[in-house]
C-alpha positions in Angstrom: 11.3 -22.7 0.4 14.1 -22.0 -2.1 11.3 -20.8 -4.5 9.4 -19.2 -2.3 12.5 -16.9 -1.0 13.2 -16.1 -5.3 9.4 -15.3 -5.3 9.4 -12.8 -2.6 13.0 -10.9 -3.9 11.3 -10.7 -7.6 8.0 -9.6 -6.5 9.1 -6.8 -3.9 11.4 -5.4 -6.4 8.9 -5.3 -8.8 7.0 -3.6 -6.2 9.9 -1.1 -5.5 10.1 0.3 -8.7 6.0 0.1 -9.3 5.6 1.8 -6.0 8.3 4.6 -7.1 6.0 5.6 -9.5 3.6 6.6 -7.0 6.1 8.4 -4.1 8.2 10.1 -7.5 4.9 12.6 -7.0 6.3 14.1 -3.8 9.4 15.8 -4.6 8.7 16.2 -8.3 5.3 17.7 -8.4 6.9 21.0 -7.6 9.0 20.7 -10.5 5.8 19.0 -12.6 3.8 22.0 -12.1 6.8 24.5 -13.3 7.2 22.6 -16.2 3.5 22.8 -17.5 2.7 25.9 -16.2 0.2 25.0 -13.7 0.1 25.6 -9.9 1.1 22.5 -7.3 -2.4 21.8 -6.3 -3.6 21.3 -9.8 -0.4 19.4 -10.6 -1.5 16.8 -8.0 -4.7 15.9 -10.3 -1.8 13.8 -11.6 -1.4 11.8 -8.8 -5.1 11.6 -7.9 -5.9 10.3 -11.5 -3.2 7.4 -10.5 -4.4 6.4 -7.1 -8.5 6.4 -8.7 -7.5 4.8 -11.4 -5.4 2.0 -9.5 -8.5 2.2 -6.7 -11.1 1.4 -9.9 -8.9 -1.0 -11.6 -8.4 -3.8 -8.6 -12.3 -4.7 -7.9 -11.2 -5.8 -11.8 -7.9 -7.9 -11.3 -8.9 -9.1 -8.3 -11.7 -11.9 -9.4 -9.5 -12.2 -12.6 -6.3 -13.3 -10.8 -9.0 -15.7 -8.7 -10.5 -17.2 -12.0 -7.3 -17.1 -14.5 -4.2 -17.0 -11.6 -2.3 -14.3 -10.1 1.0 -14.8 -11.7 -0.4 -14.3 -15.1 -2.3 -10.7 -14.2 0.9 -9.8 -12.2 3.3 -10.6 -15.7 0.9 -8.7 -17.6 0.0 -5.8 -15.3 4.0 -5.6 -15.0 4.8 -4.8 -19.1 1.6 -2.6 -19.0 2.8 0.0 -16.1 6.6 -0.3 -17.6 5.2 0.8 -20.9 2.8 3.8 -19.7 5.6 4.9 -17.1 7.8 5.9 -20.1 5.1 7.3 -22.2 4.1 9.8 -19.0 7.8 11.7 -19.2 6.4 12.2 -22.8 3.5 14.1 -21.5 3.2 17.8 -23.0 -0.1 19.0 -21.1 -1.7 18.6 -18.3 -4.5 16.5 -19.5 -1.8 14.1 -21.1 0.2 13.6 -18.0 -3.2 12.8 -16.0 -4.1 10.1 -19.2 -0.7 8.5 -18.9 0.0 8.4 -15.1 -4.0 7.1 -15.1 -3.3 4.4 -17.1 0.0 3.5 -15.3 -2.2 3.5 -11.7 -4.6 0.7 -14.1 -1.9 -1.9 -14.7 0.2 -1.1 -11.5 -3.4 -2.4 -9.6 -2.4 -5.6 -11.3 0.6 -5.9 -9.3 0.4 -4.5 -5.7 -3.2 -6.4 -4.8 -2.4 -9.7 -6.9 1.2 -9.4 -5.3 -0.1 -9.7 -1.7 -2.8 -12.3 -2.8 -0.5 -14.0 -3.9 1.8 -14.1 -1.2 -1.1 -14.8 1.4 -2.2 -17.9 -0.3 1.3 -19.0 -0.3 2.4 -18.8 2.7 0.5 -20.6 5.8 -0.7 -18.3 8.5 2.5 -18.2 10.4 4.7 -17.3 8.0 1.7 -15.3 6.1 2.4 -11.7 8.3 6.1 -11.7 8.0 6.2 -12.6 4.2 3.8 -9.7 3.6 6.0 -7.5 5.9 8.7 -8.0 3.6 7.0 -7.8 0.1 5.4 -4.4 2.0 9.2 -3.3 3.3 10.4 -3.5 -0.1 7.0 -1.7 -1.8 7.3 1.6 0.5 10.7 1.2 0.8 11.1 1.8 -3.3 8.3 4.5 -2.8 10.2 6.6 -0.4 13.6 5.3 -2.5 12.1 7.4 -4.9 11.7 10.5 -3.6 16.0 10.2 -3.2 16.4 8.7 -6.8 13.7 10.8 -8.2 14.9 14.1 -7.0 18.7 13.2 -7.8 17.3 12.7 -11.2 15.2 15.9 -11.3 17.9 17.5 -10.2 20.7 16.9 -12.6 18.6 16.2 -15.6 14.4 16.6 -15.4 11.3 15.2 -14.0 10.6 13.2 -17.0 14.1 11.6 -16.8 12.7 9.8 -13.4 9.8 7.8 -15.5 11.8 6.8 -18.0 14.3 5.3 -15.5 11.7 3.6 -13.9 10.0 2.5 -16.6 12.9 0.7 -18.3 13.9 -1.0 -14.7 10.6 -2.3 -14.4 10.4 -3.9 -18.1 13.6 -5.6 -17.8 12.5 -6.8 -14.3 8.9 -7.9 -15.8 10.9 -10.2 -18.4 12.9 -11.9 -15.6 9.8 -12.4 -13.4 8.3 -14.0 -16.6 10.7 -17.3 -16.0 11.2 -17.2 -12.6 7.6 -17.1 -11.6 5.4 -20.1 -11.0 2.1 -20.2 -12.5 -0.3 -20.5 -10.0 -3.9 -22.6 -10.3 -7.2 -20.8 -10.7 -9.4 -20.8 -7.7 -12.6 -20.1 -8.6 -14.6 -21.8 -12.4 -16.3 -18.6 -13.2 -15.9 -14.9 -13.5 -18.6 -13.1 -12.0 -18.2 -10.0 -10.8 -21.4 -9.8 -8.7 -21.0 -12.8 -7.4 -17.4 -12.8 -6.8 -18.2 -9.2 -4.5 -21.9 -10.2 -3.1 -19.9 -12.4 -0.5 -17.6 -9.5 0.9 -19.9 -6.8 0.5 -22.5 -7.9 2.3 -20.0 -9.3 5.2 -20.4 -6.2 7.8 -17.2 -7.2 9.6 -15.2 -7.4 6.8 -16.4 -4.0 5.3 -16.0 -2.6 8.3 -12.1 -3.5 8.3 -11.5 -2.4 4.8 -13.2 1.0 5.7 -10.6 1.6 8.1 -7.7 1.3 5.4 -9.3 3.9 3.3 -8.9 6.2 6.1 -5.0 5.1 6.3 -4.5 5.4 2.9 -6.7 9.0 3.1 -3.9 10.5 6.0 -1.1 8.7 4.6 -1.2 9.1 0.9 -3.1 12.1 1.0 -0.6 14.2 2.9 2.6 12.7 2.0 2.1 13.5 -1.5 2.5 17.4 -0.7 5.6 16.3 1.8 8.5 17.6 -0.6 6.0 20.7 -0.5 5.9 21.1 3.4 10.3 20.5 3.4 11.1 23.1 0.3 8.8 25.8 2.5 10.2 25.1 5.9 14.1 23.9 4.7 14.5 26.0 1.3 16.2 23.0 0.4 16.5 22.0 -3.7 14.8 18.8 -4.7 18.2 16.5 -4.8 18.1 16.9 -0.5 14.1 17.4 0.3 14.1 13.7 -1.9 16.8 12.2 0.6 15.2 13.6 3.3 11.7 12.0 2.2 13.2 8.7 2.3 12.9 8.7 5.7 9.5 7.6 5.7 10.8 4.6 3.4 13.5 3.4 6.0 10.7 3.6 8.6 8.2 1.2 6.5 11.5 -1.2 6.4 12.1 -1.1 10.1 8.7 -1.3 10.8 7.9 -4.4 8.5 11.0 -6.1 10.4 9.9 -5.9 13.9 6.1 -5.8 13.5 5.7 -9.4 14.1 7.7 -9.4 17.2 6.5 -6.3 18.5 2.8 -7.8 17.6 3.3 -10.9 19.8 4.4 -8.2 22.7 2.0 -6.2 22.5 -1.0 -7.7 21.4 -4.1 -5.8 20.8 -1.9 -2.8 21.8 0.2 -3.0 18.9 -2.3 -1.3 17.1 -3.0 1.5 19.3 0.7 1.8 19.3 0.8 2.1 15.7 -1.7 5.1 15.8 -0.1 6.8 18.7 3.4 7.0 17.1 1.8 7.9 13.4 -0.5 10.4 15.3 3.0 12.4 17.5 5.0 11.8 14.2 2.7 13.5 12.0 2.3 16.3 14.8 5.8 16.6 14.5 5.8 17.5 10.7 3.3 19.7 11.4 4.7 21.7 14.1 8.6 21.9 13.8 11.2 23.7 11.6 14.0 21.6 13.1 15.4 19.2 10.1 16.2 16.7 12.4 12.8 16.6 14.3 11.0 16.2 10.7 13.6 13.4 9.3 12.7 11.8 12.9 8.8 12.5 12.5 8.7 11.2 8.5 10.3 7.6 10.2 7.8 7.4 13.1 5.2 8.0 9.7 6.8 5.1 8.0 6.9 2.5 10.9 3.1 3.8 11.9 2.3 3.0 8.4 3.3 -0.3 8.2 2.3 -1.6 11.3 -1.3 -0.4 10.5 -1.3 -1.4 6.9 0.6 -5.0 6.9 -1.9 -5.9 9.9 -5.0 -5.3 8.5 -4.4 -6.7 5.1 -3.4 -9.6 6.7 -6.5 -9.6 8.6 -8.5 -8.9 5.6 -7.6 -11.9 4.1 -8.4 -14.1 6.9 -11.5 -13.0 7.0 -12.0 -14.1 3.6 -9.6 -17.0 3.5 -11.1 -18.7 -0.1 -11.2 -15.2 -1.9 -7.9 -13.7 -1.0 -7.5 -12.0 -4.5 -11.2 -10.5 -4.0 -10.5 -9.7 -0.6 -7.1 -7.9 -1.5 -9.2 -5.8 -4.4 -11.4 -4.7 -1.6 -8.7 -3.3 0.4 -6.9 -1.6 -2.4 -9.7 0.0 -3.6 -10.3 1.6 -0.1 -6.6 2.3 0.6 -6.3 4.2 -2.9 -9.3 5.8 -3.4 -8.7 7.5 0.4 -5.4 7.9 -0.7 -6.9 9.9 -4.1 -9.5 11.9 -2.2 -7.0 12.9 0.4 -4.9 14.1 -2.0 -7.5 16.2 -4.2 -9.1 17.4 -0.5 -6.0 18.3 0.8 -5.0 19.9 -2.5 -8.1 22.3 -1.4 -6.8 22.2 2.3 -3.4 23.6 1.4 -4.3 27.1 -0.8 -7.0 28.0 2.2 -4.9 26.8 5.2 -1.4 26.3 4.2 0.6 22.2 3.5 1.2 22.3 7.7 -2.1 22.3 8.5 -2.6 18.8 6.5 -0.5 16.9 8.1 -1.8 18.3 11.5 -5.6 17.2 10.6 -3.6 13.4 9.6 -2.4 13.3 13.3 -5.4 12.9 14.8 -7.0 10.8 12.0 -4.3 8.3 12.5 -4.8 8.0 15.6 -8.3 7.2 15.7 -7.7 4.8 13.2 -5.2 2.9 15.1 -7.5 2.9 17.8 -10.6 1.6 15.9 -8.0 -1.1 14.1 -7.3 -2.4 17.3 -10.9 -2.8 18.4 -11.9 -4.7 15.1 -8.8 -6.6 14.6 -9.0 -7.9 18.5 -12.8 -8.8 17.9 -11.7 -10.8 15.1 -9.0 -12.0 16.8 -11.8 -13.5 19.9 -14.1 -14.4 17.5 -11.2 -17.2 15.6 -10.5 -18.5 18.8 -13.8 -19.0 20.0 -14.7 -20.6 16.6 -11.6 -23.0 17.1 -12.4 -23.8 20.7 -15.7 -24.5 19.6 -14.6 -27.2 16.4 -12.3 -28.8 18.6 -14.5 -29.5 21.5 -16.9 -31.2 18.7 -14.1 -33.5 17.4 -13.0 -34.3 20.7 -17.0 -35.2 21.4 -17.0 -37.0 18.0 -13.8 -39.2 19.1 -15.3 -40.3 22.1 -18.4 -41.1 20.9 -16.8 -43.1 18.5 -14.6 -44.9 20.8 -17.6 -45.5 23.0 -19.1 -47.5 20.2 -16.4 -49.3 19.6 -16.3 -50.5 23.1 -19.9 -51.2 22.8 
């Protein structure tokens, strides 16, 4: 168990600083888009390029990490996203910075999808949720951590400063994780790409699932990326405070990975409508108020809605494909990011005609279907597993006693 603990603190700080990449966008892109002389909405192309390139990259690394084992695509994908991190606060141009932060989203998809596959096939199922809760807490928690580091480092010195940082954090920490992780076993003899996907794509259940977390990642990523946006308009505030503010959202996803389990056995199939009803009056709230307080209390209703949704349907995810969790886990990344990158170029369009409020408005009410639709599938899964159980152990209890009627015989 020792092990185990050392493998979760390594691989959710890893997935801190990987994820600050990502949530750096929000505060900075303001700054971004000064620097190279372009307007916010193209400077987000940046962060689209990142989230389709990581969405792309993990239907790759996931039947890799299956045939050749997770902890040797995690240690690679690890030095690969350090290196390109630094090489993007070199960028000059706009089409360099999209190159750069593309190539960072390609190895970071090494790391968050592998990370949770990983986890998953090392912990039973009921340890499984709560181990993913905290590798999860840690992941948003260092993307909203960002917006507060990012922005102190904006602030007193420049954008570009903030990559570097992170960059150099994450190579030392990808050096450590090189002798304190474990190498894992293959699971799978061959790499085949068709083969490895022909299985979950043509599971309707199970695509039905990961479609649901590309619409959570197309509300969640795609409006919180123009958050430091929606707080300079309303607050006036300078980048150093909107980025402490915006780590709300990251104190939410910690909260809410601590008492999701609990609050799951409470609630049940509601803890998923839950979930959509406090993510759907949250983002309402950013939408509709000028008070700082009400916002910095909407952004951690966002947070704890986001990672009751998202920790329970990867979870479920990989149940549904118990021997193919790395394959599974590509499935749902892909979905999460490429939502996450189309909400952020459609909302980029959303913004100049409507105005950044009117984004997180429309995410309200998408989250809130979602968590209703989330609840439906997951609780149909959920019935179908115990039926399925029921069902096996009434046959070995019929196959006992014929056997013990033999032996009477």
């Amino acid at each position: 168990m020792e092990n185990k603990n050392k493998m979760i603190t390594v691989l959710g700080l890893m997935a801190f600083l990987a994820n600050g990449d990502n949530y750096a966008a929000a505060p900075l892109i303001i700054n971004i888009a000064k620097d190279l002389n372009i307007t916010v909405d193209v400077a987000a192309m940046s962060v689209t390029a990142y989230m389709l390139s990581f969405g792309v990259f993990t239907l790759i690394f996931g039947p890799i990490s299956d045939r050749y084992g997770k902890v040797k695509i995690i240690n690679i994908a690890a030095i690969g996203t350090a290196i390109f991190s630094v090489l993007g606060a070199f960028s000059f141009n706009l089409p360099s910075l999209i190159f750069f932060r593309a190539m960072n989203g390609a190895f970071a998809a090494g790391i968050f999808p592998v990370t949770m596959a990983l986890v998953g096939q090392s912990f039973d199922d009921q340890n499984r949720h709560k181990a993913l809760g905290k590798v999860m807490g840690l992941m948003f928690l260092g993307g909203a951590m960002a917006t507060a580091i990012g922005g102190a480092l904006a602030y007193f010195g420049s954008w570009r400063m903030v990559y570097i940082v992170y960059g150099i954090a994450e190579l030392a920490l990808a050096f450590v994780m090189l002798k304190i992780l474990e190498r894992d076993q293959p699971v799978v003899t061959d790499l085949n790409f068709i083969k490895a996907y022909k299985e979950p794509l043509t599971n309707y259940r199970f695509m039905r699932l990961v479609t649901t977390i590309f619409f959570v990642g197309f509300c969640v990523f795609g409006s919180f990326t123009y958050s430091g946006q929606l707080l300079q308009e309303i607050t006036g505030y300078n980048i150093m405070i909107v980025g402490l503010i915006l780590s709300l959202f990251g104190v939410g996803t910690v909260i809410g990975g601590r008492i999701a389990p609990k609050l799951k056995q409470v609630l049940k199939h509601g803890f998923l409508v839950s979930a959509g009803i406090i993510g759907g009056i949250a983002l309402f709230a950013l939408s509709a108020y000028e008070n700082v307080w009400i916002l910095g209390i909407g952004l951690l209703g966002f947070g704890i809605a986001f990672i009751f949704l998202q920790s329970t349907l990867i979870a479920t995810a990989q149940e549904k494909l118990p021997k193919m969790k790395g394959t599974a886990m590509s499935l749902a990344s892909f979905n999460m990011f490429v939502g996450g990158a189309i909400g952020t170029s459609f909302n980029g369009m959303v913004m100049q005609k409507y105005g950044v409020s009117t984004i997180f408005y429309n995410a309200s009410y998408i989250i809130l279907i979602v968590g209703i639709l989330a609840a439906i599938f997951t609780a149909r899964f959920e019935m179908r597993k115990k039926k399925a159980l029921a069902t096996k152990q009434t046959k070995m209890e019929g196959f006992v006693m014929n056997n013990q009627g033999e032996d009477n015989v």
